[in-house]
Phi, psi and omega in degrees: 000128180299100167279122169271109183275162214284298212286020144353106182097350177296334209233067209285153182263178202275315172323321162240170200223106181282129204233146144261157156201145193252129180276144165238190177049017165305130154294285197201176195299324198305317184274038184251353180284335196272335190296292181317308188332312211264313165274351152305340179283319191282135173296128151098026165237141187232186173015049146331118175224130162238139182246108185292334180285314191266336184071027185239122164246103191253120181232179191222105166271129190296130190307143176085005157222082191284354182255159192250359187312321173267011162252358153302318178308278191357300212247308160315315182306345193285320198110028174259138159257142175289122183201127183285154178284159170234112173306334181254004169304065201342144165290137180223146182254138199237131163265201188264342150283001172254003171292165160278335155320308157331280163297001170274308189313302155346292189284329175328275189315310188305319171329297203299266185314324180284351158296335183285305194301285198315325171293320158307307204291323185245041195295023147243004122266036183273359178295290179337297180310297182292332172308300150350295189278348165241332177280306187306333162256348167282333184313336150293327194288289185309329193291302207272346189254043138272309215269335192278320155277322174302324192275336204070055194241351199322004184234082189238166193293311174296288214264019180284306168323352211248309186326308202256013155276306182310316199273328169309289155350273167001294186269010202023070169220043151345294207279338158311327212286334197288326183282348146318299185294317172285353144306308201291296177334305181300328167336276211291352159312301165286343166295335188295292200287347141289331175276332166328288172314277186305359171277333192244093079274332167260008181282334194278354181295276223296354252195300144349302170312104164318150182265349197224150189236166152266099191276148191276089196255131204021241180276018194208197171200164196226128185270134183212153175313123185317284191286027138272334168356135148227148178319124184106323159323150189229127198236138181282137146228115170302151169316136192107323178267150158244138189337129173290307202231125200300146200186178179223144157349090162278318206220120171089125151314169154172236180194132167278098235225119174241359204331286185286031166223309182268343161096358165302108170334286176304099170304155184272147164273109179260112180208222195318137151090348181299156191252136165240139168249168152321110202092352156295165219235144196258066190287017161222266191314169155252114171279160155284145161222135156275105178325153137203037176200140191276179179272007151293338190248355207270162192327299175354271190299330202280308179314300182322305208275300163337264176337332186260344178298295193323325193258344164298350205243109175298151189260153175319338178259338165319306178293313154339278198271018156298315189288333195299317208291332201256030123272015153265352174292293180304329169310306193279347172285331166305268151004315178287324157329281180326312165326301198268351191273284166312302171307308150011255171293342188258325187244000175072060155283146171315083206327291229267316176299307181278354174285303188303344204267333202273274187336300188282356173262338141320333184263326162318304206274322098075049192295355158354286261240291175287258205001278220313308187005289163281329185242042123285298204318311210281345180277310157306002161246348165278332170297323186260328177306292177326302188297346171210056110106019168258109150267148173235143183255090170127167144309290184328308168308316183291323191290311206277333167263354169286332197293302252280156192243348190209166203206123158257121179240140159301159173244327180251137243010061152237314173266332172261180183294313164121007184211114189270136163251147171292145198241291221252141168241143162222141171252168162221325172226189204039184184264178158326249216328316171299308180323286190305325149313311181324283196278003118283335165312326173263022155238009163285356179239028162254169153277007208282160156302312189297330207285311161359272224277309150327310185308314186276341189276335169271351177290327196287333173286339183098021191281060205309170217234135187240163208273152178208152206229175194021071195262163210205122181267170198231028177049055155110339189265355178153240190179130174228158191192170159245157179229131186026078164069340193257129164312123182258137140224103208251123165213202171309065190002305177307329187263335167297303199295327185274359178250333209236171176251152160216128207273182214306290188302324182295311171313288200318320187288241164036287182285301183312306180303315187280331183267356162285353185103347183277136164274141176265119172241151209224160178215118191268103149235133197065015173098018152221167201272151210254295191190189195234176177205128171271139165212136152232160172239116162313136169292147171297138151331321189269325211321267170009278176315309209302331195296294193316305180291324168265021181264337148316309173270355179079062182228101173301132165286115141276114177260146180229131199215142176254356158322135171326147186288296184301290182338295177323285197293340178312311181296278169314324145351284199297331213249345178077034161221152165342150173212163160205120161284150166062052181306163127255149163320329183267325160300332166296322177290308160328313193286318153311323206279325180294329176282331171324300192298018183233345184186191150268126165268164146247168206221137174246078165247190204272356186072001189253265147342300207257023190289331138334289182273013165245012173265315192274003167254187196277341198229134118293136175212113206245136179233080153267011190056002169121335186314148175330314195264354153285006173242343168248020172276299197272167168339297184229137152225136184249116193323293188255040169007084146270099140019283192309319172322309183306311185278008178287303163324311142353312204251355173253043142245309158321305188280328178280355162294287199318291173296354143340297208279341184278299174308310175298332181262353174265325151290333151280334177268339146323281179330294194301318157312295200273337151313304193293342193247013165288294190317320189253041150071021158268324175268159201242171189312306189282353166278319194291315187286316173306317189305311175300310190305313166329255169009307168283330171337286240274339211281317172289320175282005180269315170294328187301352178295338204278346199262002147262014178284140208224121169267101179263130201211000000 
């Protein structure tokens, strides 16, 4: 599966020139097809995306067509208007009579009634009147379905419309014909004000970002625009207050509220050296913060600039009925054609009755409805997943995570916390203090977790720590140094046996400690074993439910580990699922290419390490706490690393197939309902455009449901 990094396009090739532009007077999802259509077409243009939610159209200009001027024509000549984005504009809330789509619906309607009055007044230019009142509100409709064929676009929603207003007339059914067009508008009026909606539920993020910070200038501080902020800069945040900018902790404690950017419930106790992001909310204390990200860059915007990549990128099935639509448009004009024709001519049927029956099946026919279907759905589960702290990078993605039949976890800092502490000290010769002096002093100059957690666990005894010289990894098996004149070496219990002797009762201690789930470090001095260090990595709390919860949804667990076979199985044990132990990375990739061949997987790390085998399932999924390189290695990432987040994702994936599958059949089963009953000479013009509008009505508000799913268990 193809990985996107979030920040796409900062790190531009010289050949292209990554250009945005914001459209304006999208009707509805059907025009992101004619708009691509039609620039897609133009020399020196590449990777064309339209975002029907954002109204952003990002494409890639070819070196030597530095101007956009001719894809502006383009997409104006459609009957669009072109606006470059301005980052730095204020949000301003546009209600819906101040649209232009509004206000047409308005003149629409007043047209409507005053053809109804007038007609009473003039019933015998009352055709007239309502005619009138329909070419004036169709005339933006036919303008763009001219303009839509003049581009080579001719088979639109404007022109089914434009047809079966115009043929209405004709047939003298003026006043169906007026009620068509104002039906049809308030559709696509309410589709405008549902993508709306779901464009400012994730827009409400960015609103989060305070506008102004307190910067630390000598002994005091100066409030200045959050986004001047630059990296390295040292920002005051109060109780109360919320983070400007993303940074870590210089001065002072607190508790953190990440709620709305990670979707974590619990504040964190945060303090020197700890990471905060933008927009968290600061609940006790007075902090430090050292920047390390501009406000361009910060968690906020990279969620955002995710979400509009995400919701640009179709999901297979999206692409589906893209293709479908476009031979089912010219298909229902034909049909409709036929329809209207055939009976006529062949049984000498009535012209004007089977032309309305051809005119309503036109209206019928209408794909608004089957478009929209998939990229609400899938732009309302990317909204709402985001909102609680599932980024998804794509449809495709989204679609794809509901399929997987097995979930592969990495185990440490994914099913654990990821920071092992010392459980058991054992001695065998000497006294304590000298062991733990020894083994720490030759594990105070790594970074390693094990070493970490030996170190703090002997500072924590009051042990002081010796100088220690010629120090030496042993290539994966451990570390070695001398201290005071004595050779040290802490390695692997397996790696220990070959330098040291170890006697009956020791192994045995050894193998008991390992069969608990602990890791073993042996501490070797001069060739005998001096003592042990015991370490476990805890389970995440939830590890467990998750276990549980996908066993539920009938999604096999695996754990893959480079961890000791006892540890390994110690672990799984607690959790009831499969595990394979003592991995190396090109054996993790084996094991993905072998579980593959039984379903689709998805592979769950930490994104760093495990960045090979989450690349080689079908699914990536990075539990990363938000870092950079878990929101760009994998697919999906989940913020506040939970265990439980993998089947949620699962399961807001599941419901957003599911409400797929309901807007396609409530948009195909209308059509269908309302063919047969065209055919037998009950529906009327204005039912058949109800019938579409409906459709679209029930198809938005059916997605619109997803931005309150809530995975509860």
């Amino acid at each position: 599966m193809e990985r996107d990094s979030i920040l796409q396009g900062q790190d531009m090739a010289t050949e292209a020139k990554k250009t945005e532009l914001v459209i304006d007077g999208m009707d509805c999802a059907s025009c992101v097809n004619k708009i691509e259509g039609v620039v897609c077409k133009l020399p020196g243009i590449e990777n064309v995306s339209l975002n029907y939610t954002n109204q952003k159209l990002k494409f890639d200009i070819k070196d030597g067509f530095d101007e956009t001027g001719h894809v502006v024509t383009a997409i104006e000549k459609l009957g669009y208007k072109v606006v470059k984005p301005q980052a730095d504009a204020p949000q301003t809330v546009t209600r819906w009579w101040q649209t232009g789509k509004g206000r047409l619906v308005i003149f629409s309607g007043a047209m409507l009634a005053l053809a109804v009055v007038l007609s009473l007044v003039l019933p015998d230019y009352a055709d007239y009147v309502y005619a009138f009142a329909a070419l004036v509100a169709l005339a933006p409709l036919a303008k763009k379905a001219v303009m839509g064929a003049v581009a080579g676009q001719p088979f639109t929603i404007e022109t089914l419309v434009t047809i079966a207003v115009i043929g209405a007339i004709v047939i003298n059914e003026a006043p169906e014909a007026a009620v068509v067009v104002f039906l049809f508008l308030i559709g696509e009026l309410l589709e405008m004000m549902a993508a709306a909606k779901a464009r400012s539920s994730v827009q409400a993020l960015a609103d989060l970002v305070p506008k102004s910070a307190f910067l630390v200038v000598g002994d005091g501080t100066r409030e200045v625009a959050a986004d001047s902020l630059k990296i390295g800069d040292v920002i005051e945040v109060r109780p109360g207050g919320r983070v400007p900018a993303d940074g870590v902790i210089a001065e002072g404690q607190t508790s953190i509220d990440e709620a709305a950017v990670t979707g974590e419930s619990m504040p964190r106790r945060k303090g020197v050296g700890d990471g905060v992001y933008a927009g968290s909310i600061n609940a006790d204390g007075v902090i430090r913060v050292t920047v390390e990200k501009g406000a361009e860059n910060n968690m906020i915007a990279r969620i955002l600039q995710m979400v509009e990549d995400a919701e640009a990128s179709k999901a297979p099935t999206a692409r589906f009925i893209d293709d479908f639509s476009r031979y089912y448009t010219p298909g229902v004009i034909v049909v409709a054609a036929l329809i209207a024709i055939i009976p006529p001519l062949a049984f000498g049927a009535d012209w004007d009755a089977w032309i309305y029956k051809g005119l309503a099946i036109l209206l019928i026919g209408c794909p608004c409805a089957l478009v929209l279907s998939t990229p609400a759905a899938i732009t309302s589960g990317i909204s709402s997943g985001a909102r609680q702290g599932l980024l998804v990078k794509g449809g495709a993605v989204l679609e794809a995570i509901g399929k997987v039949a097995q979930v592969a976890f990495d185990k440490t800092g994914t099913l654990t916390r990821g920071k092992p502490a010392v459980t058991d000290v054992r001695v065998f010769s000497g006294n304590e203090d000298q062991m733990l002096a020894l083994a720490g002093s030759v594990e105070a100059g790594s970074s390693h977790p094990l070493a970490v957690a030996i170190v703090d666990e002997v500072v924590a005894r009051g042990v002081k720590l010796k100088k220690a010289t010629v120090s030496e990894a042993l290539s994966g098996r451990g570390v070695q140094a001398r201290v005071g004149g004595k050779l040290v070496t802490i390695a692997s219990p397996r790696y220990g046996q070959e330098i040291a002797k170890f006697t009956k009762e020791q192994q045995d201690e050894i193998a008991a400690l390992e069969g608990d789930g602990k890791t073993v470090a042996v501490v070797i001095v001069d060739g005998e074993l001096s003592g042990l260090f015991a370490l476990r990595d805890e389970l995440r709390p939830d590890a467990r439910d998750a276990m549980q919860e996908l066993a539920a949804m009938d999604v096999r667990a695996v754990m893959l580990t480079g961890d000791n076979a006892r540890t390994g199985a110690a672990l799984a044990k607690q959790l009831g699922i499969e595990v394979k132990s003592e991995l190396l990375p090109q054996d993790k990739l084996d094991q993905i290419e072998a579980l593959k061949a039984q379903g689709n997987i998805a592979m769950v790390g930490d994104g760093i390490n495990d960045a090979p085998a989450l690349a080689r399932s079908d699914v990536g999924i990075a539990m990363g706490g938000g870092t950079d390189v878990a929101l760009e290695t994998a697919d999906a990432a989940l913020l506040h690393e939970r265990v439980r987040d993998v089947p949620a994702l699962i399961a807001l994936s599941r419901a957003t197939m599911a409400n797929i599958h309901q807007n396609i059949s409530i948009a195909l089963g209308l059509k269908a309902v309302f063919l047969v009953t065209t055919l037998m000479g009950v529906t009327s013009l204005w039912m058949a455009i109800l019938a579409d509008t409906g459709a679209t009505v029930l198809v938005t508000i059916n997605a619109l449901r997803l931005l309150r799913y809530k995975f509860v268990k």
